[in-house]
Each structure stands twice: as C-alpha cells, then as structure tokens.
N, CA, C and O atoms as a Maestro MAE file, in Angstrom:
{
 s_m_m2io_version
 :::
 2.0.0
}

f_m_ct {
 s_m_title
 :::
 protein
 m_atom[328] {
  # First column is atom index #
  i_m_mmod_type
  r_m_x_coord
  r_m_y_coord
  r_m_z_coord
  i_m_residue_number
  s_m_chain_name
  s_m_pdb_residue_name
  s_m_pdb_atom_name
  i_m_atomic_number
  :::
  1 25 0.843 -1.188 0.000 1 A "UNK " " N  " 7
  2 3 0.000 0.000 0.000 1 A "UNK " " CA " 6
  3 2 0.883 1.245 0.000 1 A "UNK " " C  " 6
  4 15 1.922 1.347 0.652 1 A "UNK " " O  " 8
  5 25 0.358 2.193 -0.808 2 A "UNK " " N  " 7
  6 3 1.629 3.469 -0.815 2 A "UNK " " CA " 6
  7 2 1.442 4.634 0.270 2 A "UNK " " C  " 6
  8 15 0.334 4.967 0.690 2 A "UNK " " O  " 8
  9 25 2.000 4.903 0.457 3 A "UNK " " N  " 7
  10 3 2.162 6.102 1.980 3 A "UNK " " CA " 6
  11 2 1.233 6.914 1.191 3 A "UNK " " C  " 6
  12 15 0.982 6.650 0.015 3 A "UNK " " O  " 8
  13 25 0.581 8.171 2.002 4 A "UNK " " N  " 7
  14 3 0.244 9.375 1.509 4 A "UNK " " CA " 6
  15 2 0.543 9.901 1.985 4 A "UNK " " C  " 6
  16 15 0.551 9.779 3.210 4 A "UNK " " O  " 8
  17 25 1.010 10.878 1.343 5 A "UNK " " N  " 7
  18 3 1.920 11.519 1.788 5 A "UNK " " CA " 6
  19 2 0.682 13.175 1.722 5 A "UNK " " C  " 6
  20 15 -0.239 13.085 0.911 5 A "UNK " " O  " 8
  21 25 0.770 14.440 2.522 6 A "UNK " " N  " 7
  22 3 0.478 15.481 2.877 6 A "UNK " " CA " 6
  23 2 0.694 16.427 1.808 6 A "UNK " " C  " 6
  24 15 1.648 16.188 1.068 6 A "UNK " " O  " 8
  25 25 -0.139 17.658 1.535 7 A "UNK " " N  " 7
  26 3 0.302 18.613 1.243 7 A "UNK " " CA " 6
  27 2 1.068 19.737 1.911 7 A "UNK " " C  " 6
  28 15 0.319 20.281 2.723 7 A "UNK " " O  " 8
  29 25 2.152 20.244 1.889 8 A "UNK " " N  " 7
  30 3 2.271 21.303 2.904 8 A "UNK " " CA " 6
  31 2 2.037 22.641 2.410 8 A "UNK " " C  " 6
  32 15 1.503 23.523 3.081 8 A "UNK " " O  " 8
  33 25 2.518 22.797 1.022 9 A "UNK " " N  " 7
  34 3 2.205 24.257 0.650 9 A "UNK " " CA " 6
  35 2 0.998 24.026 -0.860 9 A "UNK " " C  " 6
  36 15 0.719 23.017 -1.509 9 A "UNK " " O  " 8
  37 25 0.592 25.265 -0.953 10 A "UNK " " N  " 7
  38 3 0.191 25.518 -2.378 10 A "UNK " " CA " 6
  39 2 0.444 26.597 -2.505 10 A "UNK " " C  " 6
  40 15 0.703 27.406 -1.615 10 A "UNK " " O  " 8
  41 25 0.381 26.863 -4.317 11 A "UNK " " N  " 7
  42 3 0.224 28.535 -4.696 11 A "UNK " " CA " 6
  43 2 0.061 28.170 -5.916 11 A "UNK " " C  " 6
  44 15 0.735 27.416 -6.617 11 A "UNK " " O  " 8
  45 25 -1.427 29.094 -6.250 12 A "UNK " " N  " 7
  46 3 -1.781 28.859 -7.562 12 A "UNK " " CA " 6
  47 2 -1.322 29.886 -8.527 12 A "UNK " " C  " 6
  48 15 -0.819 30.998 -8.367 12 A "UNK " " O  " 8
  49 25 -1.693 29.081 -9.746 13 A "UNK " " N  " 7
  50 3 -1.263 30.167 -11.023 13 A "UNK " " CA " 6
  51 2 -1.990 30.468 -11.828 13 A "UNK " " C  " 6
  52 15 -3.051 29.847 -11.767 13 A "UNK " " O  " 8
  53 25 -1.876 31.525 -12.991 14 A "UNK " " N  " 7
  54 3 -2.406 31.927 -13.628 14 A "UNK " " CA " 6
  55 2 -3.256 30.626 -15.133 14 A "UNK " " C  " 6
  56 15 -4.182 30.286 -15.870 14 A "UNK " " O  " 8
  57 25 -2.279 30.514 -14.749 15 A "UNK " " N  " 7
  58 3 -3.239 29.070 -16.050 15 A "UNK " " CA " 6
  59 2 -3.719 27.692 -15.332 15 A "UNK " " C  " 6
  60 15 -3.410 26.528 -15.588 15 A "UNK " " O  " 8
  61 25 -4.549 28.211 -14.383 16 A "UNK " " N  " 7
  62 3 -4.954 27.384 -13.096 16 A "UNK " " CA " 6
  63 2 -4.117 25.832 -13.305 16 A "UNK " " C  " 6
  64 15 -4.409 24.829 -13.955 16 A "UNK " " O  " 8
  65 25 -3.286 26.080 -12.674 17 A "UNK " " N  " 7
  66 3 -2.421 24.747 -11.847 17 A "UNK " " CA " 6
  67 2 -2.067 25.434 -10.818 17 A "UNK " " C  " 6
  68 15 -2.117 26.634 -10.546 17 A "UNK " " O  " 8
  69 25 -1.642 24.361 -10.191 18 A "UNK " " N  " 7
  70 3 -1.220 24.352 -8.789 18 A "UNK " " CA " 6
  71 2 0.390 23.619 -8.776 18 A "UNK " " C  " 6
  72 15 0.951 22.647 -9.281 18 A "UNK " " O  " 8
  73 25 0.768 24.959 -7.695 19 A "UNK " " N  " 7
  74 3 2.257 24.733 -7.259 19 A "UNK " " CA " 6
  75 2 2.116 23.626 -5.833 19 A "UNK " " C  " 6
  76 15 1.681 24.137 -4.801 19 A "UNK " " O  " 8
  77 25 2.434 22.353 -5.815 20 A "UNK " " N  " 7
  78 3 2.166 22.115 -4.532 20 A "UNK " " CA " 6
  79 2 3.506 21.391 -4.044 20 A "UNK " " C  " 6
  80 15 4.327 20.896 -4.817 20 A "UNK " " O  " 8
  81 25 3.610 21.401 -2.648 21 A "UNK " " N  " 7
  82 3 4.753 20.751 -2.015 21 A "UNK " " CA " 6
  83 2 4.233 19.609 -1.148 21 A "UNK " " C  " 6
  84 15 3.163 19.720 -0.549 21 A "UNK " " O  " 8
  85 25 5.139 18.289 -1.067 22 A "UNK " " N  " 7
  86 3 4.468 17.461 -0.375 22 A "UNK " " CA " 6
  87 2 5.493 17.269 0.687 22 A "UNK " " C  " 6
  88 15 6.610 17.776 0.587 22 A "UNK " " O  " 8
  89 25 4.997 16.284 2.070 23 A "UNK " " N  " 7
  90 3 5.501 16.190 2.858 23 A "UNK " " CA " 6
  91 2 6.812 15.841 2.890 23 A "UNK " " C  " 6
  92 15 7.425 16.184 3.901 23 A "UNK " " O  " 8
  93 25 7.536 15.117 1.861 24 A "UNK " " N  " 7
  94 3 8.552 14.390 1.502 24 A "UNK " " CA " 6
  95 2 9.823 14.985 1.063 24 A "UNK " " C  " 6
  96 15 10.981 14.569 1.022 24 A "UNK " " O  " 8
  97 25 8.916 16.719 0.568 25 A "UNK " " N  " 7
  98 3 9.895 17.901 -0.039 25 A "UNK " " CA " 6
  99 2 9.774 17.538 -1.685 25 A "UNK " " C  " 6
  100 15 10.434 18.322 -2.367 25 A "UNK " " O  " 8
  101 25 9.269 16.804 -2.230 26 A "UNK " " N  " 7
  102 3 8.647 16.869 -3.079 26 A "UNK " " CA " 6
  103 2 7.916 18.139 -4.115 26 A "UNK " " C  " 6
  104 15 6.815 18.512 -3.710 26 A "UNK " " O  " 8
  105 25 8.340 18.698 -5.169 27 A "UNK " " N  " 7
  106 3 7.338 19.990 -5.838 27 A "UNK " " CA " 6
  107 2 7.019 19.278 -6.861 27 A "UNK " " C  " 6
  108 15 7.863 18.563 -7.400 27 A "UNK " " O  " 8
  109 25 5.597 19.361 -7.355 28 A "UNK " " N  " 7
  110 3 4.772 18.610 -8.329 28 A "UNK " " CA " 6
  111 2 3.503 19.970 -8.756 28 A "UNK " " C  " 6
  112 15 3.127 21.006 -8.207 28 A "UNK " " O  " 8
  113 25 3.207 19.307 -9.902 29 A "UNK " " N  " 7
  114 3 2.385 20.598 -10.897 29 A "UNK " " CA " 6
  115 2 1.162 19.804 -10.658 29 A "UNK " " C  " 6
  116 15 1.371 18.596 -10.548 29 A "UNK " " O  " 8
  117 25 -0.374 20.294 -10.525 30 A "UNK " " N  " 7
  118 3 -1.225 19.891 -10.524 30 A "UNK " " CA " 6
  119 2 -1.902 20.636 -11.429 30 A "UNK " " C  " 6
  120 15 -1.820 21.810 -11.069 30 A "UNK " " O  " 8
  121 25 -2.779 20.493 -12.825 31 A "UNK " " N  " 7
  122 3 -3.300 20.620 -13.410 31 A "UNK " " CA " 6
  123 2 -5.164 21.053 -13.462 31 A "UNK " " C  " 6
  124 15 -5.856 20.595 -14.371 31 A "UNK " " O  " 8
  125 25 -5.680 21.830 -12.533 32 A "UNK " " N  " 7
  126 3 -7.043 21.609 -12.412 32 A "UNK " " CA " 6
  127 2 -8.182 22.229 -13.234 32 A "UNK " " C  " 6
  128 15 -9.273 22.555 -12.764 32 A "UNK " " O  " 8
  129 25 -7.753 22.373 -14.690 33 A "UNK " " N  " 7
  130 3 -8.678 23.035 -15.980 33 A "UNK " " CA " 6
  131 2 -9.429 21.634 -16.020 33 A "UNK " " C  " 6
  132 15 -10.631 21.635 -16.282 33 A "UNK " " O  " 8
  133 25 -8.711 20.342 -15.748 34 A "UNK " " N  " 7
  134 3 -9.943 18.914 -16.093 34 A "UNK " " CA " 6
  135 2 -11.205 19.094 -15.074 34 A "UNK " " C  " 6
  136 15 -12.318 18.593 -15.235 34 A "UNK " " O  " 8
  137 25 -10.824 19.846 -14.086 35 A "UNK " " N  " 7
  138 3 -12.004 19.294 -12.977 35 A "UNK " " CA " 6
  139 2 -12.942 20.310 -12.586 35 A "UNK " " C  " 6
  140 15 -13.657 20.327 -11.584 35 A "UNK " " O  " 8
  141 25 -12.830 21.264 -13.633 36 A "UNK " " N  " 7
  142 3 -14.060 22.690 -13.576 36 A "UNK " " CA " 6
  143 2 -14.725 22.235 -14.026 36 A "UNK " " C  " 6
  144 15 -15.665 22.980 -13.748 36 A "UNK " " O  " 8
  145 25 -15.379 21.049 -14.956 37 A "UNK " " N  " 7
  146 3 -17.062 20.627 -15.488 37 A "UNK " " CA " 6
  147 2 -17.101 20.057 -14.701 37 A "UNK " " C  " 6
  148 15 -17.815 19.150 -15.130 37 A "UNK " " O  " 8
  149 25 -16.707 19.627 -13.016 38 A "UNK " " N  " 7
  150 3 -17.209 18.910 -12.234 38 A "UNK " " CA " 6
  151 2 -17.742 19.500 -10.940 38 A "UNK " " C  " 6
  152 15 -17.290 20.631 -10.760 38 A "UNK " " O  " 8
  153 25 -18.373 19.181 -10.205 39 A "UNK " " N  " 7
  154 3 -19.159 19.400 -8.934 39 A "UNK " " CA " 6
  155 2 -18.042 19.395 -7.650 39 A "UNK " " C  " 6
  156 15 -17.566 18.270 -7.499 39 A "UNK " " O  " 8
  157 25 -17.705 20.046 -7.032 40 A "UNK " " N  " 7
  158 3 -17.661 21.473 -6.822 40 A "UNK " " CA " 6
  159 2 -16.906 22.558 -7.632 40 A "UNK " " C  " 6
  160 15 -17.208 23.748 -7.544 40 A "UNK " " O  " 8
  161 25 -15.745 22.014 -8.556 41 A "UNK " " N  " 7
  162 3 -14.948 22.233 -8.376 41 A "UNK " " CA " 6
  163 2 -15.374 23.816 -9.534 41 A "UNK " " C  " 6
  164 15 -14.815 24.905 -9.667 41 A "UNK " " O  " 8
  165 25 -16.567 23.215 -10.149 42 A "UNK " " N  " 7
  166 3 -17.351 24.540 -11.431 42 A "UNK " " CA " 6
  167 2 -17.080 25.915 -11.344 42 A "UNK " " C  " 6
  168 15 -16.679 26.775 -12.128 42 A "UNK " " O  " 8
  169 25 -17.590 25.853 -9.553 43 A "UNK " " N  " 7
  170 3 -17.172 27.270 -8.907 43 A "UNK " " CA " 6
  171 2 -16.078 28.248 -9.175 43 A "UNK " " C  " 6
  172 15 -16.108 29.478 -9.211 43 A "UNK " " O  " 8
  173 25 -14.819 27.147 -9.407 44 A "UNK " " N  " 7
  174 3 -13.609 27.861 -9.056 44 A "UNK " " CA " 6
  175 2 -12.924 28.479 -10.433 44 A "UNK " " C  " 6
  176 15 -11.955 29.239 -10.405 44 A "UNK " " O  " 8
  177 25 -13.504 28.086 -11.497 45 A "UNK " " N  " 7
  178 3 -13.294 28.421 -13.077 45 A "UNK " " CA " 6
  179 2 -13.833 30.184 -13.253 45 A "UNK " " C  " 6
  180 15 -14.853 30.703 -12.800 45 A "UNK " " O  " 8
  181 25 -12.836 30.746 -13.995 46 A "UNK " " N  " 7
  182 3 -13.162 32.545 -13.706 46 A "UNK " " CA " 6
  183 2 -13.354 33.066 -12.882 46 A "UNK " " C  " 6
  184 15 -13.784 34.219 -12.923 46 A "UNK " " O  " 8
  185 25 -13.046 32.247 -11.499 47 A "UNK " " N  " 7
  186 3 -13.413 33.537 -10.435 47 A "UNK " " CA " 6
  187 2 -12.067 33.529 -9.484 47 A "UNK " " C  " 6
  188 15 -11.142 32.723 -9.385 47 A "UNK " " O  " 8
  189 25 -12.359 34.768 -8.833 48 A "UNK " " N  " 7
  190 3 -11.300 34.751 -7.862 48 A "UNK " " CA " 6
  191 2 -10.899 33.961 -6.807 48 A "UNK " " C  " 6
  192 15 -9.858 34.086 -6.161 48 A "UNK " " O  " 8
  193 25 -11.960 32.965 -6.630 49 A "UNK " " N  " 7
  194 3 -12.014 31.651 -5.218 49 A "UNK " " CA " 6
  195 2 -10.749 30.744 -6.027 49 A "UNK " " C  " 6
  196 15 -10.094 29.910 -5.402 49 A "UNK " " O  " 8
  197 25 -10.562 30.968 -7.173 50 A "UNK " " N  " 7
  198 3 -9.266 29.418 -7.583 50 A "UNK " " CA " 6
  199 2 -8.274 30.179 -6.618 50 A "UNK " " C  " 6
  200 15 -7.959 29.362 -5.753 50 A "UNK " " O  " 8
  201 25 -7.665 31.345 -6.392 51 A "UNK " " N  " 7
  202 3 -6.792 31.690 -6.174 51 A "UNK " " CA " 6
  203 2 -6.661 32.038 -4.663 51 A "UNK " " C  " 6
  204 15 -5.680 32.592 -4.168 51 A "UNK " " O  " 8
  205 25 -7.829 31.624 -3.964 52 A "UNK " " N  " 7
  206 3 -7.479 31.616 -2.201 52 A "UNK " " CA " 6
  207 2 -7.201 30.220 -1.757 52 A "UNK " " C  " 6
  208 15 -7.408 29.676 -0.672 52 A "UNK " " O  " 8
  209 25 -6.706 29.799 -2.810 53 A "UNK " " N  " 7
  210 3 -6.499 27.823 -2.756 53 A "UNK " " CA " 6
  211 2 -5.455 27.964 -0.999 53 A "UNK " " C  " 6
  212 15 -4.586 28.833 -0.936 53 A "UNK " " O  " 8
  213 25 -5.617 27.376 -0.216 54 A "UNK " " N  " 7
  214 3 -5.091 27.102 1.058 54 A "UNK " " CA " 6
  215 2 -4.471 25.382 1.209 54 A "UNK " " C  " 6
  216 15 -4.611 24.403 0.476 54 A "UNK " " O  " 8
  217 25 -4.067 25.497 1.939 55 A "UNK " " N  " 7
  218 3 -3.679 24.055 2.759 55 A "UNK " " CA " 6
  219 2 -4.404 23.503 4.051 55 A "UNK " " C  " 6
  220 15 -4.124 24.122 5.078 55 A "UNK " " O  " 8
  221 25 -5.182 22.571 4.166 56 A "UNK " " N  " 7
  222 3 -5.821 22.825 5.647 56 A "UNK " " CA " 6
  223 2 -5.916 21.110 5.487 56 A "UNK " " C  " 6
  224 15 -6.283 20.545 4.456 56 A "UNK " " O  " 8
  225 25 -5.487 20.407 6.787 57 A "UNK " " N  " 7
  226 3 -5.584 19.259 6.922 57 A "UNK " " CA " 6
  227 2 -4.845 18.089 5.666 57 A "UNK " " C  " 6
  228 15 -5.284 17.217 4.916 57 A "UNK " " O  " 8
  229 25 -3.764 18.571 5.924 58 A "UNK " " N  " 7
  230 3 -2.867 17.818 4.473 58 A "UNK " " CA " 6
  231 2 -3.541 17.847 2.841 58 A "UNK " " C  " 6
  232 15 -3.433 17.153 1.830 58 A "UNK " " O  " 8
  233 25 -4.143 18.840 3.172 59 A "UNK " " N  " 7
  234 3 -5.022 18.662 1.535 59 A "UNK " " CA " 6
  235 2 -4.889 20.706 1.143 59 A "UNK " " C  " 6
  236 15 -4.675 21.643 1.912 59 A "UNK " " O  " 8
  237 25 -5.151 20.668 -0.461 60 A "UNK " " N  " 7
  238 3 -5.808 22.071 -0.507 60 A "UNK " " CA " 6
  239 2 -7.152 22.077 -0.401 60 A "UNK " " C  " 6
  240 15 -7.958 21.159 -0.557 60 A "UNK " " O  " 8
  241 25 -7.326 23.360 -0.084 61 A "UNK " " N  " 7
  242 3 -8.917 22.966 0.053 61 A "UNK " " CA " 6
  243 2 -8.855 25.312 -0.413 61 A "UNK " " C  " 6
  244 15 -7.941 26.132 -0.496 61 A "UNK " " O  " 8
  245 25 -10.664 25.390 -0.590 62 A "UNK " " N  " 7
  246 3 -10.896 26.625 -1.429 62 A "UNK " " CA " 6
  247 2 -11.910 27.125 -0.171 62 A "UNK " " C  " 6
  248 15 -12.082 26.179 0.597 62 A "UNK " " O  " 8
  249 25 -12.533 28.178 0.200 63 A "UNK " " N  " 7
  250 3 -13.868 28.638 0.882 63 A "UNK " " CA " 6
  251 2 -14.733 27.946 0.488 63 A "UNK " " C  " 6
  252 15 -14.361 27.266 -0.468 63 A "UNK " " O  " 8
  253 25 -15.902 27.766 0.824 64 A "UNK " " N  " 7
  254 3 -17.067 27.149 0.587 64 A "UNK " " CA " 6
  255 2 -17.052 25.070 0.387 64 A "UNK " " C  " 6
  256 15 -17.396 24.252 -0.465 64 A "UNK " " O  " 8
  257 25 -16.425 25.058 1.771 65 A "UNK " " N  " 7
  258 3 -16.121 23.905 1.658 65 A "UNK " " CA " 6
  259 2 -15.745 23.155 0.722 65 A "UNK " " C  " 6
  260 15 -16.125 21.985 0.706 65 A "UNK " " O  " 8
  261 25 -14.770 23.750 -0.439 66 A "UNK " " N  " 7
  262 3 -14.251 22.933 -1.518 66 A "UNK " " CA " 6
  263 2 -13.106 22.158 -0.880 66 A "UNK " " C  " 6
  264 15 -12.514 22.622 0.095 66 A "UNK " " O  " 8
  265 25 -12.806 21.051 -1.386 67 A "UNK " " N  " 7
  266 3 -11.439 20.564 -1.466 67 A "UNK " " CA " 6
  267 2 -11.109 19.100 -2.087 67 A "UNK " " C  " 6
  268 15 -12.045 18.303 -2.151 67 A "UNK " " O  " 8
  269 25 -10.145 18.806 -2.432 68 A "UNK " " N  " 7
  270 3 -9.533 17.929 -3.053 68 A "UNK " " CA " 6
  271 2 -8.565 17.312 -2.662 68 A "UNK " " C  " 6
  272 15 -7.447 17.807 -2.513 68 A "UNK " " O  " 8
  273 25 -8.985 15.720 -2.366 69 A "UNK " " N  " 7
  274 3 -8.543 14.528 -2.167 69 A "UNK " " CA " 6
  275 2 -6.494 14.332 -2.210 69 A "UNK " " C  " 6
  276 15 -6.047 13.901 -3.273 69 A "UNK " " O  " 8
  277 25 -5.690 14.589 -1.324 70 A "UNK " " N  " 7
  278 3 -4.312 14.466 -1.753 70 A "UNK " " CA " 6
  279 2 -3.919 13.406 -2.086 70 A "UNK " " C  " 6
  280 15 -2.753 13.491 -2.469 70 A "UNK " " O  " 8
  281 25 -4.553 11.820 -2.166 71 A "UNK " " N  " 7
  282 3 -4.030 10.999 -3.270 71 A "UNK " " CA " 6
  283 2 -4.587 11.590 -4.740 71 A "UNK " " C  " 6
  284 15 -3.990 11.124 -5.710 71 A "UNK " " O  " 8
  285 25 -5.339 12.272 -4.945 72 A "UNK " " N  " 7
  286 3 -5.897 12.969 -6.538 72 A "UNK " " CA " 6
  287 2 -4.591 13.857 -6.664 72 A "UNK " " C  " 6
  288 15 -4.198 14.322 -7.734 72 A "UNK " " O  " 8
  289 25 -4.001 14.026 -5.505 73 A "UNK " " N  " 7
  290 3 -3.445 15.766 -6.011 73 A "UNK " " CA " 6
  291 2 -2.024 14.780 -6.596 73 A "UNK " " C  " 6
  292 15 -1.648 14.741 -7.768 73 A "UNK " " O  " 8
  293 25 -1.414 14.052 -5.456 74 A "UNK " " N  " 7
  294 3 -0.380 13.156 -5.737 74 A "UNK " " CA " 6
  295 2 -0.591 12.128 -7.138 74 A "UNK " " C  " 6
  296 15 0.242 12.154 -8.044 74 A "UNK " " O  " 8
  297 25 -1.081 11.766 -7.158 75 A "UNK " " N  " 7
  298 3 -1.357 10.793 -8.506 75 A "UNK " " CA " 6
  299 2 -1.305 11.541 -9.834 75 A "UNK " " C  " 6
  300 15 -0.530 11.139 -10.702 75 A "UNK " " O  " 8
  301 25 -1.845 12.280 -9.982 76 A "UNK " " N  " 7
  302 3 -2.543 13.020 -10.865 76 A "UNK " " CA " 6
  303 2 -1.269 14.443 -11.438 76 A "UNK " " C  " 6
  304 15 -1.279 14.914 -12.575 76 A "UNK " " O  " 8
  305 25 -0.634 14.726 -10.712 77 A "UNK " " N  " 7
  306 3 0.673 16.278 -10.207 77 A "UNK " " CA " 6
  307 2 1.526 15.311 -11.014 77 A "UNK " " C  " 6
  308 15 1.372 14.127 -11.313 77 A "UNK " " O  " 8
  309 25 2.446 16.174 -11.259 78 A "UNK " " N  " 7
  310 3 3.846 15.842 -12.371 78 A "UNK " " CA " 6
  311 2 4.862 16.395 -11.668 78 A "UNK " " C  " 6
  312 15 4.726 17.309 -10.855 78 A "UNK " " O  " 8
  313 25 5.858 15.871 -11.956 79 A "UNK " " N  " 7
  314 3 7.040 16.216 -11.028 79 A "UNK " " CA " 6
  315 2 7.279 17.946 -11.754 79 A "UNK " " C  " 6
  316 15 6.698 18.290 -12.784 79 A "UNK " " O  " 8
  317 25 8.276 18.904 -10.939 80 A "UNK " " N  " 7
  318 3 8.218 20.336 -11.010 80 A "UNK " " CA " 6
  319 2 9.110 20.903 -10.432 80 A "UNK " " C  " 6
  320 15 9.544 20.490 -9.357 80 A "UNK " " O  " 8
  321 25 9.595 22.044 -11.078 81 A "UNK " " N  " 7
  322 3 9.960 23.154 -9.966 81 A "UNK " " CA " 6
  323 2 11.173 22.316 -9.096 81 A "UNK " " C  " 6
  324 15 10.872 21.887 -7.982 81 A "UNK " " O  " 8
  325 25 12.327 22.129 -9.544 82 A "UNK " " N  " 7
  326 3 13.192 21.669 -8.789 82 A "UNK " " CA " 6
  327 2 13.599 22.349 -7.370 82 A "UNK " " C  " 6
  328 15 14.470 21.837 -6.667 82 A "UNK " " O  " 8
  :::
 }
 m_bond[327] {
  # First column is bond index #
  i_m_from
  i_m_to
  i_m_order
  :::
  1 1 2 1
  2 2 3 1
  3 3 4 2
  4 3 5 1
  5 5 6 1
  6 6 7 1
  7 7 8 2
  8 7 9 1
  9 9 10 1
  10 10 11 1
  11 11 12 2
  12 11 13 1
  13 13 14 1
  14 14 15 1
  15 15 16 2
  16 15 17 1
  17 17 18 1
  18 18 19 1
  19 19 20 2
  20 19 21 1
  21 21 22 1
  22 22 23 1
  23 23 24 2
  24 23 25 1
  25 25 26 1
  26 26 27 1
  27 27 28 2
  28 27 29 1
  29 29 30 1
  30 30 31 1
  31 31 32 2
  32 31 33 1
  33 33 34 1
  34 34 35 1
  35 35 36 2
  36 35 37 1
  37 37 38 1
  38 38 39 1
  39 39 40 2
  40 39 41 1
  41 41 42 1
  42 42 43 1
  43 43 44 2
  44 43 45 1
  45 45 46 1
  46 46 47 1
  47 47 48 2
  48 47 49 1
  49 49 50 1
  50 50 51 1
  51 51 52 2
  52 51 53 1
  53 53 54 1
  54 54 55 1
  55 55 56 2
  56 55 57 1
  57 57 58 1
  58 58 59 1
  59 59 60 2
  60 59 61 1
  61 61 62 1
  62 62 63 1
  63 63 64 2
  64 63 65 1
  65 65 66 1
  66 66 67 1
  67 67 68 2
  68 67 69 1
  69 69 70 1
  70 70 71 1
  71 71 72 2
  72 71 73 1
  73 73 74 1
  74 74 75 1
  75 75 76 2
  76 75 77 1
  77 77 78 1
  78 78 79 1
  79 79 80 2
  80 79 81 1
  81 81 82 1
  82 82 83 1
  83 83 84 2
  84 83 85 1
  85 85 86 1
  86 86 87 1
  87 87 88 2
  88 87 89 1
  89 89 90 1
  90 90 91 1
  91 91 92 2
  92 91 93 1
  93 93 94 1
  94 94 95 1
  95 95 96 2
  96 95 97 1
  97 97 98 1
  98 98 99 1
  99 99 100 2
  100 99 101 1
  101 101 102 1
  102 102 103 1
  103 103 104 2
  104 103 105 1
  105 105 106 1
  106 106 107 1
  107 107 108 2
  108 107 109 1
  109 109 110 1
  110 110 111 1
  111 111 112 2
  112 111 113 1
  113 113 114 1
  114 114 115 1
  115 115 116 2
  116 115 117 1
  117 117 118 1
  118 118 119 1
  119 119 120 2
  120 119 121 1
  121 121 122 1
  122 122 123 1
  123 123 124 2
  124 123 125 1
  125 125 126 1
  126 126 127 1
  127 127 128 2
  128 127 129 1
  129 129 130 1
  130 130 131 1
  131 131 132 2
  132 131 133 1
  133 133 134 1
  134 134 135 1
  135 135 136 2
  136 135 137 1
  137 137 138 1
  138 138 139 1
  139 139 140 2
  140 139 141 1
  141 141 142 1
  142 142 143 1
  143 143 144 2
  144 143 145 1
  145 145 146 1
  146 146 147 1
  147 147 148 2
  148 147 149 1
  149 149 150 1
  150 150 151 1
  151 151 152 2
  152 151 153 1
  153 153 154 1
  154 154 155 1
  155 155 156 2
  156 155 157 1
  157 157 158 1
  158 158 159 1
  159 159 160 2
  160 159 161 1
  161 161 162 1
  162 162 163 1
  163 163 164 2
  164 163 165 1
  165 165 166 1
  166 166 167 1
  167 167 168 2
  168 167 169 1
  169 169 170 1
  170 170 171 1
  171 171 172 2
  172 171 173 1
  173 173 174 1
  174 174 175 1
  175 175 176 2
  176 175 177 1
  177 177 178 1
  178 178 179 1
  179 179 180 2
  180 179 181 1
  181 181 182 1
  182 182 183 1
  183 183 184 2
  184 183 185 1
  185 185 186 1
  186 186 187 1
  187 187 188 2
  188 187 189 1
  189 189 190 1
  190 190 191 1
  191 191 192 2
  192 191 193 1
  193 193 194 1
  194 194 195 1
  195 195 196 2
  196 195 197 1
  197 197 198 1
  198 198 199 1
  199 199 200 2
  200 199 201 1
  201 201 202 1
  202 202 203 1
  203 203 204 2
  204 203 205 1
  205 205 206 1
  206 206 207 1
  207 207 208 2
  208 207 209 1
  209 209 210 1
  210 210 211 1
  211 211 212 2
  212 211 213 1
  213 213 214 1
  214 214 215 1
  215 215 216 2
  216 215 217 1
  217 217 218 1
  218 218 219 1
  219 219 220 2
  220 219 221 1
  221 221 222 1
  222 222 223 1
  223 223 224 2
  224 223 225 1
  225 225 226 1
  226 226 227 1
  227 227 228 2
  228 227 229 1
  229 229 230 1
  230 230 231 1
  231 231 232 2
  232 231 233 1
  233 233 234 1
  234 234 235 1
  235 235 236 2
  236 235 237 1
  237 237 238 1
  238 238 239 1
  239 239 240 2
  240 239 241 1
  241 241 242 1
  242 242 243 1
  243 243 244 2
  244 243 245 1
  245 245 246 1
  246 246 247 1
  247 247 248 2
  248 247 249 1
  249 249 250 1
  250 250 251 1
  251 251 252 2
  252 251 253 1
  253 253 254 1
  254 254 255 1
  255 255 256 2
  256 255 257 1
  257 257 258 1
  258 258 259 1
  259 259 260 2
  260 259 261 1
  261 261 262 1
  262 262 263 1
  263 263 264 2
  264 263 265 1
  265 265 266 1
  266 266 267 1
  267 267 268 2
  268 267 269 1
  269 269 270 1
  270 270 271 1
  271 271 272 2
  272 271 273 1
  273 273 274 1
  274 274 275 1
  275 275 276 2
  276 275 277 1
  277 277 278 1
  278 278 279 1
  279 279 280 2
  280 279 281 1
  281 281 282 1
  282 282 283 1
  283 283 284 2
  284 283 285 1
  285 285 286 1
  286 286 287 1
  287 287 288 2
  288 287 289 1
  289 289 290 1
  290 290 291 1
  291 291 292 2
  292 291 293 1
  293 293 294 1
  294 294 295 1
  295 295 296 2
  296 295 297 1
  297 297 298 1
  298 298 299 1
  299 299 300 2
  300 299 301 1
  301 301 302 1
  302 302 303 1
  303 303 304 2
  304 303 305 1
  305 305 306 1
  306 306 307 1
  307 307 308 2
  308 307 309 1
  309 309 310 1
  310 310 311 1
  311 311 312 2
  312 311 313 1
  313 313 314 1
  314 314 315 1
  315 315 316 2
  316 315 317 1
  317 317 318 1
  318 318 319 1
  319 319 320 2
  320 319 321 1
  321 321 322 1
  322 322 323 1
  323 323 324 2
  324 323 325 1
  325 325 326 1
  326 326 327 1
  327 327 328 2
  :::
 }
}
C-alpha cells in the first residue's frame, strides 16, 4: 500500500495549476482546468475563489467547503519546480 503523503504548501497560477509541495519535499504541478465541469470544483473556473487555494488538513482545500482529495493531487501532479 503506498504512503500518503500530505500537502504542505500551495500557490496557484495563472493558467490554473497548482504549485504544490508534499511532505517528503517533493514539488509537483497539478493541473485543475480537467475538474471545472465537475461538482464542486465549477465554482472555481473565472473567479477569484481558484486563487485563495489554502492548505488545511494535508489537503488544498478553497472557501465554501471545496477541497480535493491528496491521493488525486499526488497521482494526478507531475514532477516540477526543482
């Protein structure tokens, strides 16, 4: 079974991805233009809520109770940002 490992930081960008750091020291690119036709995440497409993206409980998570799963963020993220 594989560890999961934490988020510790984020900071988003302009061509909505995500800068994220994992517990391990790890920097990986997360991609989230796939997951705006989906439920919650609809919200966060053109508005200013993509960009209060936080860290709270090893995950990012947005206001309005958004957030996203850190095996999604890990699986899914590409290695980055040496």
């Amino acid at each position: 079974m594989e560890t999961l490992l934490d988020v510790i930081s984020v900071k988003t960008r302009e061509d909505y991805t995500l800068e994220l750091t994992f517990e391990n020291g790890e920097k990986r690119i997360f991609d989230m233009k796939p997951f705006f036709d989906k439920k919650p995440f609809v919200k966060l497409l053109n508005s200013p809520l993509f960009f209060k993206a936080s860290v709270q409980y090893g995950t990012v998570v947005w206001p309005g109770n958004i957030d996203i799963a850190p095996e999604t963020l890990w699986v899914l993220s590409v290695p980055g940002l040496t």
